[in-house]
N, C-alpha and C positions, 0 to 999 in steps of 0.2 A: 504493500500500500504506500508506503513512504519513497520508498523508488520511485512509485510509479507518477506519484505526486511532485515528486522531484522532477521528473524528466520533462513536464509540463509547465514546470515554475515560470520556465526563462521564457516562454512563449508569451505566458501571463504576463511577466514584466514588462517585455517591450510592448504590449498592445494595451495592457491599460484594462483589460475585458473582464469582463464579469467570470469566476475562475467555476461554472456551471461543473466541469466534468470533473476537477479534482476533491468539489463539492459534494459528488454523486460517490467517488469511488470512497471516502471517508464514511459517507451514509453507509453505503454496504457494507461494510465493514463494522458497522453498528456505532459507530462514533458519536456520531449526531446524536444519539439518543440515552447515550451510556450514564447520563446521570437523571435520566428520566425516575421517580421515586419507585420504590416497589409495591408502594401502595397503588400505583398507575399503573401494576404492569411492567417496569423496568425493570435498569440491573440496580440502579441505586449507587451507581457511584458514586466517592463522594471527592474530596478535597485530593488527597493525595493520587486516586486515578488521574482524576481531572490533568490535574499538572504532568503525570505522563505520558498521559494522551496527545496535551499540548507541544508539550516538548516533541514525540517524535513527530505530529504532523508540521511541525519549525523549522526541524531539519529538513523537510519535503519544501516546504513553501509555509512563511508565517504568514502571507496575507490569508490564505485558508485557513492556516490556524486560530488567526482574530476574531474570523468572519463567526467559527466553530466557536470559539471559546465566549461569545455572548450568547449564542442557544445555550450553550451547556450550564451555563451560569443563571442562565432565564431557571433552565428545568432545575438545576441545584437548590436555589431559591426554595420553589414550589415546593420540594419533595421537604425539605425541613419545616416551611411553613408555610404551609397551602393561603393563597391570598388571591387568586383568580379565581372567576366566576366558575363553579362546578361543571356545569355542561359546557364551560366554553373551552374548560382548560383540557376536558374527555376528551371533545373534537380535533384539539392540538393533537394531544397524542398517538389518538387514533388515528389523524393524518402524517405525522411524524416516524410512525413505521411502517409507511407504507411509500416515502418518498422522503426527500430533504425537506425539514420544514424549517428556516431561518427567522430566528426571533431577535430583536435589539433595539433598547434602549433607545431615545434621540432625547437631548437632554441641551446638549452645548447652544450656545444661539451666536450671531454676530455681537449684541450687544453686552451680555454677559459672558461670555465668555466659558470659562470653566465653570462647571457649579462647586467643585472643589475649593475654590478661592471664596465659594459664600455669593448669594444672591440668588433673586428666585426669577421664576421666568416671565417673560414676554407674552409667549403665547396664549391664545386664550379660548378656553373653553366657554361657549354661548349656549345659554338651555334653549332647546327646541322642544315643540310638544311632542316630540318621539326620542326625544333622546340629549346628546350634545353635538354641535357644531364648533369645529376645529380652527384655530386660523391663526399663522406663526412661519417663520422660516426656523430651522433646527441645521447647526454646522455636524461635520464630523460622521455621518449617519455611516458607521460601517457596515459595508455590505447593503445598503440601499438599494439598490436595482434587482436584488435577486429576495427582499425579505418578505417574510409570508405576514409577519405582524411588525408593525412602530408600536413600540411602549414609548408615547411621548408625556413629557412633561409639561403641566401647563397650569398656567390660574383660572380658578372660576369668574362669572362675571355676575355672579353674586352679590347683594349686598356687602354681606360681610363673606370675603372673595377667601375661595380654599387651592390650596394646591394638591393636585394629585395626576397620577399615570393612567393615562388615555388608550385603551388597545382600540390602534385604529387598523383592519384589515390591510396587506400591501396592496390589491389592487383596489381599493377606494377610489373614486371621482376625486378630484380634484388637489390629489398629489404627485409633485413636479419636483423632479432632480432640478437645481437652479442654480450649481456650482459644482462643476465638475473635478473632482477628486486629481490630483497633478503633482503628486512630491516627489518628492529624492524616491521614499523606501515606502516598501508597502503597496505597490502601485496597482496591483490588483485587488486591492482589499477594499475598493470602489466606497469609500468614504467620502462621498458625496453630502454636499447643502440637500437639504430637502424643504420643501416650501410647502404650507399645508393651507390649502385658499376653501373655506368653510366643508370642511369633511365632514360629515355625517356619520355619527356613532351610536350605538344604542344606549341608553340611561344606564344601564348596567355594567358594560366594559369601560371600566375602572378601577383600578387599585387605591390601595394607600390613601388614599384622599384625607385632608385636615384640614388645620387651620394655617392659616396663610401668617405666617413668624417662624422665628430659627429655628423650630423643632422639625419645620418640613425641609432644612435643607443637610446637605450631603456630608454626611458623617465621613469624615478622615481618616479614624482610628478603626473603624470598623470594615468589615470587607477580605478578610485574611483569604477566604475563600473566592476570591477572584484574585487578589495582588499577589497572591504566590503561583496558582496557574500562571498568569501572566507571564510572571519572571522566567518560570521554565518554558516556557514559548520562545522566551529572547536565547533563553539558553540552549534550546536546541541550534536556534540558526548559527551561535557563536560553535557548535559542534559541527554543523555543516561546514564551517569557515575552517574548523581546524583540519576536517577529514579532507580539503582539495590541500590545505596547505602542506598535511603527511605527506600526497598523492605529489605533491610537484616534487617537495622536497628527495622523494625516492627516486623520479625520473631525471630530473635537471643533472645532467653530466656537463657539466663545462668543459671543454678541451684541456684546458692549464690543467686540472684537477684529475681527470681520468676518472672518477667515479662519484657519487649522489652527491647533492652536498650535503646529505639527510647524514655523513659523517661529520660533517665539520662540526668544530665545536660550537662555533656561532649557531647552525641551526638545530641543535642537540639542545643548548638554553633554553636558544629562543623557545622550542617546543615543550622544556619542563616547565619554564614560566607561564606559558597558556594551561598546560593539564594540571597545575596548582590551581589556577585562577578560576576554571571551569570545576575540577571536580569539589573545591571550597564552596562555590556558590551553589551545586545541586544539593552538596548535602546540608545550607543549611535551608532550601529550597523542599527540600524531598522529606528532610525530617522535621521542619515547622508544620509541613500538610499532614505527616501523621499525625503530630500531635494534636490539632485542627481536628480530625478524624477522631482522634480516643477523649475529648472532650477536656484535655489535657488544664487545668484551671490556672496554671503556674506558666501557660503558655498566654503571653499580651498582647492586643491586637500594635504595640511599638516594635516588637517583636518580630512580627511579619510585616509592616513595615519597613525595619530593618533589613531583612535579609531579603526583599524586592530592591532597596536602594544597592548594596554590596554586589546583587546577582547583573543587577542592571550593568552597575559600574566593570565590574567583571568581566562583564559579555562585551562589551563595548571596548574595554582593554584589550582583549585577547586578539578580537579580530585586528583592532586598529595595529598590533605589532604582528601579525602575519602578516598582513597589505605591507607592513615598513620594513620587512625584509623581502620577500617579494620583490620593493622595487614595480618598474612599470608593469612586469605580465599581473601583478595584483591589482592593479589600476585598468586593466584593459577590459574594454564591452565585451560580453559576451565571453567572461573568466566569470562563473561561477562566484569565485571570493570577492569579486567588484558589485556583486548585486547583494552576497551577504554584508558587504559595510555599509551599502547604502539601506539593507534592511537593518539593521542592529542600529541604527544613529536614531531609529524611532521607541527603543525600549523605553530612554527617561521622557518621552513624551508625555505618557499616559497618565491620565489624574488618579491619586494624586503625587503631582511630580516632587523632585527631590527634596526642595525647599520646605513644601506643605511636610513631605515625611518628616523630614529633618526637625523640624518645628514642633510636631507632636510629640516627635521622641524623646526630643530636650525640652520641653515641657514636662512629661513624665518623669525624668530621670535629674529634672528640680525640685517635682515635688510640688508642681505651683500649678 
């Protein structure tokens, strides 16, 4: 599976496309669904699956893995604390194993920005006598073009106005891609603007809903159970980086030399210095999600935190000194390790990014 996911990456990359087939072959594969609860019917995986899952479909391709890792996190969610409408969340599943069914979040806006950084949204939800009416642009939407639900975020238009999570179907009237997804890394991971011009919902898909003040915004410290998948997602592509950089280093015979330089001592380092750097952060990666898993209470959402900021930093090291001994073939289009540096430079993007971590932690570990 992760071959085969792999062998389609580079396609993905240059074309920018919706990644439809390496989507399908993870579904088969039971992926897509692997943390679906066992009271729905799944396998119930939980925290520390999750993040292996990630990690090896990263090695294959992380924009699949990103696209994957908001379903799986949607169903992870659910299975610990059921919060979607009964019949609506059957329907999920029951279409979920029978095909890809892509769920995520839109939260980000142009004006607010992160909601990591605190603020509440823009958008806004209008009652209609059937239901709610939608209407907002949302940044970032990964995987937009291919999702089967928007879990968006938005205000009531309420007297006294609430905020809460809107499941608006993906093929709805009157939603429009309206910024086309364009970066260094990631490029198929179609993180598209979305623009939501009065969508039609029904009264009842809705989550969370409250009161409109800080309790309805985005909890920093909490989430162990996404920020550590995560980190092993970045960490697998930083093991893709290392596995071509093994691969050159065994074949590159320079003339002067007569044989690898995979003997020389320079690339003998350089390579103990990356399998420290990588196998530090999966384990403290691999062993934060058990403990996550065994309900571990001495384990703190700074904690994982933590080893998402280290793993991050880590993965981003590693690759960045194989491209620096490499030299130009690590720099060249269509070198495998030139699309993992441009994937790995989007790890510390992700909210919440290093500053917010950093801030929690040393808060905690003041005491204040």
């Amino acid at each position: 599976m992760t071959a085969r996911i792999a062998e389609l990456a580079a396609g993905y990359d240059q074309s920018g496309a919706f990644p439809a087939e390496s989507l399908r072959i993870a579904h088969e594969a039971g992926l897509l669904t692997a943390t679906i609860g066992e009271q729905y019917g799944g396998r119930g995986a939980r925290v520390e699956e999750s993040a292996r899952i990630l990690h090896r479909i990263g090695r294959g391709d992380p924009s699949v893995a990103l696209i994957a890792a908001m379903t799986l996190n949607t169903h992870a969610r659910q299975a610990v604390q059921p919060h979607w409408p009964e019949e609506l969340y059957a329907r999920v599943v029951k279409e979920s194993f029978e095909r890809p069914v892509l769920v995520n979040h839109a939260r980000v806006e142009p004006e607010l920005g992160s909601p990591a950084r605190g603020g509440l949204p823009s958008t806004l939800a209008r009652r209609t006598p059937d239901g709610w009416s939608l209407s907002g642009t949302k940044r970032f939407v990964t995987g937009a073009e291919g999702l089967d639900w928007f879990l968006v975020w938005a205000t009531t238009d309420e007297r006294e106005p609430r905020v809460g999570t809107f499941l608006v179907p993906g093929g709805s009237p009157g939603i429009e891609i309206t910024g086309r997804w364009d970066q260094l890394g990631l490029r198929a991971s179609g993180s598209h603007d979305v623009t939501f011009r009065d969508v039609e919902i029904p009264y009842e898909h809705v989550i969370g809903i409250g009161p409109y003040g800080a309790s309805a915004e985005q909890d920093n410290r909490a989430g162990a159970a996404l920020h550590l998948p995560l980190a092993a997602l970045y960490l697998g592509v930083a093991r893709a980086a290392q596995s071509f950089f093994h691969t050159f280093a065994h074949e590159r015979v320079p003339a002067n030399l007569g044989h690898p330089v995979a003997r020389t001592e320079r690339f003998r380092r350089t390579a103990g210095e990356i399998e420290v750097l990588l196998a530090a952060a999966e384990q403290l990666v691999f062993d934060g999600a058990a403990r996550v898993d065994a309900a571990d209470s001495t384990y703190t959402p700074e904690q994982a935190l933590g080893a998402r900021v280290l793993a991050d930093r880590n993965g981003v090291r590693s690759v960045e000194l194989a491209v620096r001994l490499l030299g130009n073939p690590g720099l060249a289009r269509g070198n495998p390790l030139e699309r993992h540096f441009r994937d790995i430079q989007c790890a510390p993007v992700h909210a919440p990014q290093e500053d917010i971590s950093l801030l929690a932690i040393g808060t905690k570990a003041l005491n204040l």
